[in-house]
LUMKOLTI-501966 format. One record per residue: residue in three letters; x, y, z of N, C-alpha, C in turn. Coordinates in Angstrom, 3 decimals. Atoms other than C-alpha are relative to their C-alpha. Example, Ala and Ser with C-alpha at 12.3 -4.5 7.8 and 13.67 -1.06 7.14 Angstrom:
2
> dodren | npx | npy | npz | capx | capy | capz | cpx | cpy | cpz
> ala | 0.890 | -1.190 | 0.000 | 12.300 | -4.500 | 7.800 | 0.900 | 1.200 | 0.000
> ser | -0.820 | -1.190 | -0.060 | 13.670 | -1.060 | 7.140 | -0.770 | 1.090 | 0.730
END
This chain:
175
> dodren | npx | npy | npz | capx | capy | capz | cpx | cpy | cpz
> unk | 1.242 | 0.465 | -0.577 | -6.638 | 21.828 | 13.393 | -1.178 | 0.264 | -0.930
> unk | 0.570 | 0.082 | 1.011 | -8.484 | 23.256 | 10.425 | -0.520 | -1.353 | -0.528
> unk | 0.749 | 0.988 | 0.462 | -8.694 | 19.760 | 8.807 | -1.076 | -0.728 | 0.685
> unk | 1.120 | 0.697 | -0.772 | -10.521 | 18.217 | 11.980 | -1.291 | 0.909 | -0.060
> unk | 0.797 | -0.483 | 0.118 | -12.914 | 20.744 | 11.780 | -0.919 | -0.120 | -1.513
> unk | 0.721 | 0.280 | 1.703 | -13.480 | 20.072 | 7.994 | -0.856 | -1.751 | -0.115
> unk | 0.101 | 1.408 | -0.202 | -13.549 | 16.272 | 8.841 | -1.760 | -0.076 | 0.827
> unk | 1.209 | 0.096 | -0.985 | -16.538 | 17.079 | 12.046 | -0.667 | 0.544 | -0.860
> unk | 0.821 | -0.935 | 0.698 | -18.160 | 19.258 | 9.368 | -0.435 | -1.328 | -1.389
> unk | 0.496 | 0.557 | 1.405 | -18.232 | 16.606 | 6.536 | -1.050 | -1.841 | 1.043
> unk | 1.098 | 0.617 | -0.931 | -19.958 | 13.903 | 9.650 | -1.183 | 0.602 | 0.444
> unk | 0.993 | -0.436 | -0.056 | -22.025 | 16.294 | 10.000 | -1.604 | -0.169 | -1.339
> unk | 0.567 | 0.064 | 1.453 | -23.020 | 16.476 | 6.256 | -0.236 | -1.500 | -0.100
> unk | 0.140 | 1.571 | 0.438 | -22.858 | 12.394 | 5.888 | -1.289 | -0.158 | 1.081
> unk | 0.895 | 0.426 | -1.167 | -25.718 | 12.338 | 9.159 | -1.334 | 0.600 | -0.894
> unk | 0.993 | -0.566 | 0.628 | -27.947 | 14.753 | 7.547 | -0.424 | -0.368 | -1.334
> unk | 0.658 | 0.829 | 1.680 | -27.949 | 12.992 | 3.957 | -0.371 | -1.462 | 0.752
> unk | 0.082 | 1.290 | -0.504 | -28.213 | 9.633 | 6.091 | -1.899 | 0.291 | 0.346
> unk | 1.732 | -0.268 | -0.505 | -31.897 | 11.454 | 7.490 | -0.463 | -0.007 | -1.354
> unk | 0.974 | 0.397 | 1.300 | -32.799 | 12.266 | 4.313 | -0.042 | -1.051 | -0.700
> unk | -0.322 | 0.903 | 0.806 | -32.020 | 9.502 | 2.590 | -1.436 | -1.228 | 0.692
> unk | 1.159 | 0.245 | -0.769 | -34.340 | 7.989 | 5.372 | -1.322 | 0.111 | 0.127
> unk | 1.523 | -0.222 | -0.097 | -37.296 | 9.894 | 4.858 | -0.355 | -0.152 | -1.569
> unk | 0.522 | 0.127 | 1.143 | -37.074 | 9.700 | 0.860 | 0.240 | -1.311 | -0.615
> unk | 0.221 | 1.814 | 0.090 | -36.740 | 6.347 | 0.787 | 0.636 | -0.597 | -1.750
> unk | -0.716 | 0.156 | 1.493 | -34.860 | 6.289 | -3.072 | 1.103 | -0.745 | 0.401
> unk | -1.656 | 0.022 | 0.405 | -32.388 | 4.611 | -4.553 | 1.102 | 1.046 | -0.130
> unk | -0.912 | -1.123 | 0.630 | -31.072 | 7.665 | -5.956 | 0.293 | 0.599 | 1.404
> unk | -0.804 | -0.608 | -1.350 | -30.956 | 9.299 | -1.957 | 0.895 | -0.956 | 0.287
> unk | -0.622 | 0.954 | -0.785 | -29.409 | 6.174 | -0.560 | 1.844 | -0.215 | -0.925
> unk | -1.192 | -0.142 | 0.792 | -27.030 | 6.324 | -3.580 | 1.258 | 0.957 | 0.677
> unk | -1.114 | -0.788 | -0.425 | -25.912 | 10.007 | -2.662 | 0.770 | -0.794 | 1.567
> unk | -0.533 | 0.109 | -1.171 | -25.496 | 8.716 | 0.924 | 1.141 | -0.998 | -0.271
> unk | -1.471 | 0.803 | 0.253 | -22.884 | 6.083 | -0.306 | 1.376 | 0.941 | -0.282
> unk | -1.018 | -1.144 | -0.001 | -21.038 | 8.908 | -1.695 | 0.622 | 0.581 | 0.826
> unk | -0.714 | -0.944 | -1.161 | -21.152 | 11.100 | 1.295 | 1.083 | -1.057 | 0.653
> unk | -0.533 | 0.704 | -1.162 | -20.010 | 7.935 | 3.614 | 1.474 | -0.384 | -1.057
> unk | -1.328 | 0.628 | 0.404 | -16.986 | 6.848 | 0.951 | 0.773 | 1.414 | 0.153
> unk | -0.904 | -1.326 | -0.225 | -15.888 | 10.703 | 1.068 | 0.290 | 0.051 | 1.280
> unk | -0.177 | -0.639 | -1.301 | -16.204 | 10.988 | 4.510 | 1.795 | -1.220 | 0.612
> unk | -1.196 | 0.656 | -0.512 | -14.061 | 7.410 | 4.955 | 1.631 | 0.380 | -0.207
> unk | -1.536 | -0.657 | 0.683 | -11.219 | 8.840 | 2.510 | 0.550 | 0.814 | 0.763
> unk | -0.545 | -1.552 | -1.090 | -10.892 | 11.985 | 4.695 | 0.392 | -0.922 | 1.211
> unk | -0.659 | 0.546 | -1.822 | -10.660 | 9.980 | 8.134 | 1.357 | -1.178 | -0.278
> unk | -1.024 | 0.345 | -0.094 | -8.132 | 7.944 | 6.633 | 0.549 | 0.880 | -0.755
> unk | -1.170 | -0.844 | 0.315 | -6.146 | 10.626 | 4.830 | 0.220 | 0.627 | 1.014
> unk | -0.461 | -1.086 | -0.997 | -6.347 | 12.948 | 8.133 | 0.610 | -1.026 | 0.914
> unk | -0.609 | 0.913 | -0.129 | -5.374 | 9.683 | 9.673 | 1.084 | -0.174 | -0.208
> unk | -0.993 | 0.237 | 0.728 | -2.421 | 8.966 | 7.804 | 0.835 | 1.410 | 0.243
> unk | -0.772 | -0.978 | -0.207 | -1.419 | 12.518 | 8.076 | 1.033 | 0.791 | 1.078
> unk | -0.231 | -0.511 | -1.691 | -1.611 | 12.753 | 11.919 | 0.695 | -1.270 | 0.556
> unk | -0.621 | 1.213 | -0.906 | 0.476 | 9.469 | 12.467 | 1.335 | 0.276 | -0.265
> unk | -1.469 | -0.577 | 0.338 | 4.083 | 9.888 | 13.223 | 0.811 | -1.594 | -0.735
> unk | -0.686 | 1.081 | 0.772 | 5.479 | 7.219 | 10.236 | 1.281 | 0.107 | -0.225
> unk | -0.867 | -0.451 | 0.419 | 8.141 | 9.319 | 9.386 | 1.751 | -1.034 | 0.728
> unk | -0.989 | 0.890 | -0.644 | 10.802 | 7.669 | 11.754 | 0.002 | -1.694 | 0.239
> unk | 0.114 | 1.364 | 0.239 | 9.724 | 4.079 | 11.093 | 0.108 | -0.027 | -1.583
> unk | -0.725 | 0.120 | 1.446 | 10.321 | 5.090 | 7.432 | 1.062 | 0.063 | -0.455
> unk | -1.639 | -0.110 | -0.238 | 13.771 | 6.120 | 8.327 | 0.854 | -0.922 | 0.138
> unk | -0.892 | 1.861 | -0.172 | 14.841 | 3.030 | 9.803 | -0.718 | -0.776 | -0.810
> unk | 0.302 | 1.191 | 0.924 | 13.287 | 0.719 | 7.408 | 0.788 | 0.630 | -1.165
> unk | -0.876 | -0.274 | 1.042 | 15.129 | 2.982 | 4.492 | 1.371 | -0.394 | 0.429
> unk | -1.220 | -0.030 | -0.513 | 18.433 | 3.083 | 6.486 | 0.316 | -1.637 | 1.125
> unk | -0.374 | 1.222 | -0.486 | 18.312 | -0.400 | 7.739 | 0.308 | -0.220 | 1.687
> unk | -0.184 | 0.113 | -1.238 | 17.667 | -0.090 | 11.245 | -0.594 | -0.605 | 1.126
> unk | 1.412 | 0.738 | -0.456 | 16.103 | -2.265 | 13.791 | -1.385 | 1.023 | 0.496
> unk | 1.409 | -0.923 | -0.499 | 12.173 | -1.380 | 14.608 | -0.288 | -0.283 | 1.398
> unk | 0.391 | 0.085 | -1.279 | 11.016 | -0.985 | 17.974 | -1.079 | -1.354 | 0.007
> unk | 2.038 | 0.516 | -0.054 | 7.357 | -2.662 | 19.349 | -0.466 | 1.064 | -0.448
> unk | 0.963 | -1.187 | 0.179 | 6.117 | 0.759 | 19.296 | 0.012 | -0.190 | -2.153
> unk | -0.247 | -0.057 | 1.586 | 7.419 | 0.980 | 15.494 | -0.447 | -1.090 | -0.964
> unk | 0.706 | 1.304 | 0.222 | 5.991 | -2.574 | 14.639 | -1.620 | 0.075 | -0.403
> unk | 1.526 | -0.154 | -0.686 | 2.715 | -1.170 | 16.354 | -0.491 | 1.256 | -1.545
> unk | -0.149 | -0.508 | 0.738 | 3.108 | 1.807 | 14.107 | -0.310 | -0.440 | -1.362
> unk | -0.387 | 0.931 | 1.145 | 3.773 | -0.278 | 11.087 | -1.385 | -0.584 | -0.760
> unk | 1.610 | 0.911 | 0.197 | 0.774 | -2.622 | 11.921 | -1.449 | 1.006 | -0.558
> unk | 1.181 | -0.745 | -0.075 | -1.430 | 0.503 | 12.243 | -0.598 | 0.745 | -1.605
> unk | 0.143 | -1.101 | 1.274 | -0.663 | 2.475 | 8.822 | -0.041 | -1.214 | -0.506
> unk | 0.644 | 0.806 | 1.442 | -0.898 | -1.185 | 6.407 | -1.224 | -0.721 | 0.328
> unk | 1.018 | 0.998 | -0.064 | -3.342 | -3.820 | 8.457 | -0.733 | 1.413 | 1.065
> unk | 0.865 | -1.068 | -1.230 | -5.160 | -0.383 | 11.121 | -1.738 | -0.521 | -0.753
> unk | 1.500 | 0.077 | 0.351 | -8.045 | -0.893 | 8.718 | -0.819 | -1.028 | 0.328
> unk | 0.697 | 1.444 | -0.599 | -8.701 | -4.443 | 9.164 | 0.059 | -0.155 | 0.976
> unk | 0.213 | 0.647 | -1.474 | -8.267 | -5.071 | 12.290 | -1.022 | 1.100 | 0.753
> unk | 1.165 | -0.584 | -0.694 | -10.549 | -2.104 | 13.105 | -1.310 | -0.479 | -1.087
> unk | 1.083 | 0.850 | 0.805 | -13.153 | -3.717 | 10.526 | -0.271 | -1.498 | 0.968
> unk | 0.589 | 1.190 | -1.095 | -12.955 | -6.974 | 12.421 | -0.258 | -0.067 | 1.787
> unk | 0.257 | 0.008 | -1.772 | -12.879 | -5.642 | 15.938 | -1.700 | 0.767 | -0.138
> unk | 0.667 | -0.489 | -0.009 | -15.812 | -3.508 | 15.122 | -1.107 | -0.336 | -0.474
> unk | 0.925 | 0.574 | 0.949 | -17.963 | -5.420 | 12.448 | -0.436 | -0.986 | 0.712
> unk | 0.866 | 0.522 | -0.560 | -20.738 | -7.299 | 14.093 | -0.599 | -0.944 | -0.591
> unk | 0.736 | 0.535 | 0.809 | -22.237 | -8.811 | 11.182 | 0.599 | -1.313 | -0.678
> unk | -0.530 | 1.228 | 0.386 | -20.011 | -11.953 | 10.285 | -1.105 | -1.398 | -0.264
> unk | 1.025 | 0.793 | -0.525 | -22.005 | -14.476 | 12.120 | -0.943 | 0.255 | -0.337
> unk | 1.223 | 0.022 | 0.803 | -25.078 | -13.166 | 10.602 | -0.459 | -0.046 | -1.444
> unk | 0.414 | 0.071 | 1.292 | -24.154 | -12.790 | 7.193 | 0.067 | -1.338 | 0.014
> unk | -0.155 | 1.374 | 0.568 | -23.051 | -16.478 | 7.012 | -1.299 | -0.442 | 0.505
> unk | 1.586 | 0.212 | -0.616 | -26.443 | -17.326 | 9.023 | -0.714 | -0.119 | -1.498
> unk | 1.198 | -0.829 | 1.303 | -28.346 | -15.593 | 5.961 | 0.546 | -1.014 | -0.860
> unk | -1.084 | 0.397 | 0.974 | -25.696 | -17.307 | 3.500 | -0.815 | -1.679 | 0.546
> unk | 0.779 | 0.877 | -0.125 | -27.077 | -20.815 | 4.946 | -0.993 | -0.411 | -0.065
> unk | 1.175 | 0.025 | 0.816 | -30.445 | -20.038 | 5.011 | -0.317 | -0.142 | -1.427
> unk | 0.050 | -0.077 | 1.403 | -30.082 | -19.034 | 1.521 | 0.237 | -1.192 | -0.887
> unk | -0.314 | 1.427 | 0.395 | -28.797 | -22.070 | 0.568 | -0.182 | -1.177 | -0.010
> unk | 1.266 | 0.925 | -0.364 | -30.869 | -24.251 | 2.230 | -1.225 | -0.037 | -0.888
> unk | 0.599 | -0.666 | 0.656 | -33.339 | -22.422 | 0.495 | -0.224 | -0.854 | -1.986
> unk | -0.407 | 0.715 | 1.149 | -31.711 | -23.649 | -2.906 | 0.322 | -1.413 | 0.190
> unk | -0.002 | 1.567 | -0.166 | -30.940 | -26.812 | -1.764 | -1.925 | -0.693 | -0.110
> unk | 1.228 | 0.513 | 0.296 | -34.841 | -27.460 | -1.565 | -0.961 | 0.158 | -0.964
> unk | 0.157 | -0.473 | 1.341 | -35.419 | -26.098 | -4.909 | -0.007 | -1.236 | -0.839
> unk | -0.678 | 0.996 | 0.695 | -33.226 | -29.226 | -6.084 | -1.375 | -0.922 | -0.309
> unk | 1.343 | 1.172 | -0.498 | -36.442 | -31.630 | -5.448 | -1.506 | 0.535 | -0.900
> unk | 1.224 | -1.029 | 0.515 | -39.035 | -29.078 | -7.349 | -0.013 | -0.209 | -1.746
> unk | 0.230 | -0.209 | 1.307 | -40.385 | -29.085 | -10.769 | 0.912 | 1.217 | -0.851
> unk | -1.049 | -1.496 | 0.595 | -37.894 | -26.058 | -12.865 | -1.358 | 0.180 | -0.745
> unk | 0.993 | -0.659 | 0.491 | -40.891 | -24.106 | -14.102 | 0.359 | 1.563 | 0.461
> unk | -0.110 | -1.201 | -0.074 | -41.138 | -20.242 | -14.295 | 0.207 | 0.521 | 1.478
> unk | -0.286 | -1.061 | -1.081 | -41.653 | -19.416 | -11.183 | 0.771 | -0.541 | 1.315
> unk | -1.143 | 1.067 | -0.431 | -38.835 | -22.120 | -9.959 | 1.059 | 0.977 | -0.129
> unk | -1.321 | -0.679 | 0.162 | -36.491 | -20.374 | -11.463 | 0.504 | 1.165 | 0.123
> unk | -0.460 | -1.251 | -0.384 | -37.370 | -16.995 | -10.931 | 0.662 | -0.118 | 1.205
> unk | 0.168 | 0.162 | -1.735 | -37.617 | -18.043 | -6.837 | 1.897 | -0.116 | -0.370
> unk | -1.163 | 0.311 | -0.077 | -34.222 | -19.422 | -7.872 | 1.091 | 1.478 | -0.440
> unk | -0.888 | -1.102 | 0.736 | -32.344 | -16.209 | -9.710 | 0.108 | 0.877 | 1.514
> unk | 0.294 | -1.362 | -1.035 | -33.739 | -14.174 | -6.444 | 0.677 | -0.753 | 1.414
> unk | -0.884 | 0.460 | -0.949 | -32.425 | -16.503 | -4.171 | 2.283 | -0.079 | -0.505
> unk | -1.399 | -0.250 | 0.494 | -28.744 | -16.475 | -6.022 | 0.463 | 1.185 | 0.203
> unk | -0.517 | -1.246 | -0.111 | -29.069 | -12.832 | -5.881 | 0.203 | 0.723 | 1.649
> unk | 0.049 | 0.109 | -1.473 | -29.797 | -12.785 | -1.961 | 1.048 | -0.846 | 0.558
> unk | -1.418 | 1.005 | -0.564 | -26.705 | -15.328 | -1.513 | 1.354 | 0.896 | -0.557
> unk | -0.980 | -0.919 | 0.325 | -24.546 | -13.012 | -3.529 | 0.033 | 1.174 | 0.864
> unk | -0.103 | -0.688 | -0.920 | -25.338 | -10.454 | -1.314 | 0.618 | -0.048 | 1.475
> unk | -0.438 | 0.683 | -1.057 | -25.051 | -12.314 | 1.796 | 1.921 | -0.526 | 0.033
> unk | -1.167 | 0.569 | 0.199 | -21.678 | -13.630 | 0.315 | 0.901 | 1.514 | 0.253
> unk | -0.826 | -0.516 | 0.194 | -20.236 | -10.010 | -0.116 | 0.837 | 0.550 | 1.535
> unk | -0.529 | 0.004 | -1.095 | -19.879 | -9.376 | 3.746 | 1.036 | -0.843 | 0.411
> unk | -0.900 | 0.947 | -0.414 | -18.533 | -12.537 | 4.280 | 1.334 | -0.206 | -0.463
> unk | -1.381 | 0.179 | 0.708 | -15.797 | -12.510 | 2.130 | 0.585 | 0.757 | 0.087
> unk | -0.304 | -1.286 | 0.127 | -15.193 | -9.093 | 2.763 | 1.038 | 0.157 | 1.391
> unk | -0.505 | -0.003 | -1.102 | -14.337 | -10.176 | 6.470 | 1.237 | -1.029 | -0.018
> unk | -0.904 | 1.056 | -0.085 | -12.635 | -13.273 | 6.135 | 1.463 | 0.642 | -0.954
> unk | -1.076 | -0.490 | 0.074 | -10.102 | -11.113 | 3.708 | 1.084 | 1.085 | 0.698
> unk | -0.187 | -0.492 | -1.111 | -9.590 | -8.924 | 6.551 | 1.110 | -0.815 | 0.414
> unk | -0.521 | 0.755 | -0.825 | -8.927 | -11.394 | 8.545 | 1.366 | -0.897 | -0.330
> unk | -1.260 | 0.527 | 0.724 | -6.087 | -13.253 | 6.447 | 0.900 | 1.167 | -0.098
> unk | -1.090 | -1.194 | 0.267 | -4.587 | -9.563 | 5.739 | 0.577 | 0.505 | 0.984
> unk | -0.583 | -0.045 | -1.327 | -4.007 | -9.418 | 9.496 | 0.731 | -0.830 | 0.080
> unk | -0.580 | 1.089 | -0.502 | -2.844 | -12.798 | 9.611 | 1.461 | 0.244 | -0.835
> unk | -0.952 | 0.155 | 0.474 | -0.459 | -12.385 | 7.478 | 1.342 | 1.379 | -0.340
> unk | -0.786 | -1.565 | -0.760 | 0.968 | -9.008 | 8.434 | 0.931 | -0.574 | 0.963
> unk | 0.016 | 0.739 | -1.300 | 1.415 | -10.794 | 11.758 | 1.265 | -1.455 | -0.163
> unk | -0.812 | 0.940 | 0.761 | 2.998 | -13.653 | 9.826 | 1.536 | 0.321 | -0.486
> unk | -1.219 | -0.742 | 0.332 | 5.639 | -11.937 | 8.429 | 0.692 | 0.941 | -0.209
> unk | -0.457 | -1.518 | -0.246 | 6.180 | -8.456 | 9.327 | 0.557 | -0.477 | 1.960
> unk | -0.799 | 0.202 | -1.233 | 8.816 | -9.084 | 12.520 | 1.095 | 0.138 | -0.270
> unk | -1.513 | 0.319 | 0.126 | 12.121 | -8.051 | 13.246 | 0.705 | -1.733 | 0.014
> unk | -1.021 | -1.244 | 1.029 | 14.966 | -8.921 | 11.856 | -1.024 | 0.056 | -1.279
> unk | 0.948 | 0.067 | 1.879 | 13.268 | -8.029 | 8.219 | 1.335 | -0.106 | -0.828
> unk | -0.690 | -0.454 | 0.934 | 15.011 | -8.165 | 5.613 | -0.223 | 0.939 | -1.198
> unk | 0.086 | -1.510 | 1.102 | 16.160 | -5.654 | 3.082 | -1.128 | -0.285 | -0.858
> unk | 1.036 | -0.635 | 1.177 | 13.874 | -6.166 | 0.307 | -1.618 | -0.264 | 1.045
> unk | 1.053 | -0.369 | -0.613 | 10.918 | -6.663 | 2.983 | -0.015 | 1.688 | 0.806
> unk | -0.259 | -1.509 | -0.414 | 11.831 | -3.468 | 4.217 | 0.165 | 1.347 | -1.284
> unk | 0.553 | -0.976 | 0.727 | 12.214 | -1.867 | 0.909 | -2.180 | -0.169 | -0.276
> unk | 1.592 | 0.086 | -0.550 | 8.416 | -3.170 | 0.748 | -0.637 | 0.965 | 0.530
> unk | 1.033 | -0.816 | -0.911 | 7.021 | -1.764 | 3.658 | 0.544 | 1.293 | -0.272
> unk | -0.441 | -1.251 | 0.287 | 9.134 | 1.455 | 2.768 | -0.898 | 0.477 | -1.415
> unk | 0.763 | -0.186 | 1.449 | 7.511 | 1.509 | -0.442 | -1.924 | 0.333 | 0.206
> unk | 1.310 | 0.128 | -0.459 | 3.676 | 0.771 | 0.970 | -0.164 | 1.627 | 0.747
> unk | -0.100 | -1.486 | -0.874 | 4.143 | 3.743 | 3.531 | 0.141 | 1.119 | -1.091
> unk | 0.237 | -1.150 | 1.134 | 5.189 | 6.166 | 0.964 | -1.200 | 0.293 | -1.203
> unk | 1.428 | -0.172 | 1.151 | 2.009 | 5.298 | -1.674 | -1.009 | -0.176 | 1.260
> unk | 1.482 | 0.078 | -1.090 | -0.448 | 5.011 | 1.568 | 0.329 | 2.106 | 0.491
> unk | 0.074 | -1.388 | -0.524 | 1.048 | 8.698 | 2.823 | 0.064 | 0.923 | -1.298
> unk | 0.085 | -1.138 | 1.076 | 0.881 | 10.201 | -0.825 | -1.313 | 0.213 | -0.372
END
């Protein structure tokens, strides 16, 4: 139980750089706070990973044995758990593409304009505001295919070399 306590202790630490980061208004705070929040994610999925019972869905997929639902469920949770809690949870789809249209609209009425200096800056800053807008979006929609295709073709019967696979995935996700 040690690690959960290390885990509530490092949310603690990611909240309190999140305030400061808040009141000093930097790049350089907002930076650390990326840090804290990618350390903190690593830990909740390594204590994650640690506290899930894989072990007997690694057994029968080495030893060729059928998988349950539960073991399926299992399965689903330790390769696609991330995405599908990214898309059940992530709110922002529908708004990045929103932004992503605007933006583009944006450049679309550019097309019609003289290219002069401050055309093209307007233009660089709008490319860089669509790249942004773009990285959510794409970020979800690969989600969303990495479910689909879990879903797609992770079902009993498997076959052997899909099963050495997922035997293989499980062992470099729990090391």
């Amino acid at each position: 139980m040690a690690d959960m306590q290390e885990l509530v202790a490092q949310i603690s630490e990611a909240l309190d750089t999140a305030a400061q980061s808040s009141r000093a208004g930097t790049a350089e705070s907002y930076s650390v706070l990326g840090e804290k929040l990618g350390e903190l994610e690593s830990s909740a999925g390594n204590y994650l990973r640690s506290h899930m019972a894989y072990q007997s869905v690694l057994a029968k997929l080495q030893q060729e044995q059928p998988l349950t639902s539960d073991d399926l469920k299992t399965l689903r949770s330790l390769i696609v758990g991330d995405a599908d809690g990214y898309l059940k949870y992530d709110d922002d789809f529908e708004q990045s593409k929103a932004e992503l249209t605007r933006i583009i609209d944006q450049i679309r009425k550019l097309q019609s304009t003289e290219m002069n200096a401050e055309t093209l800056t307007h233009l660089r800053v709008l490319c860089r505001e669509a790249s942004s807008a773009l990285a959510p979006t794409v970020h979800y929609l690969e989600q969303k295919q990495r479910l689909k295709n879990f879903d797609d073709n992770v079902h009993e019967p498997l076959s052997s070399d899909t099963r050495r696979m997922l035997a293989g995935v499980i062992q470099d996700l729990a090391s």
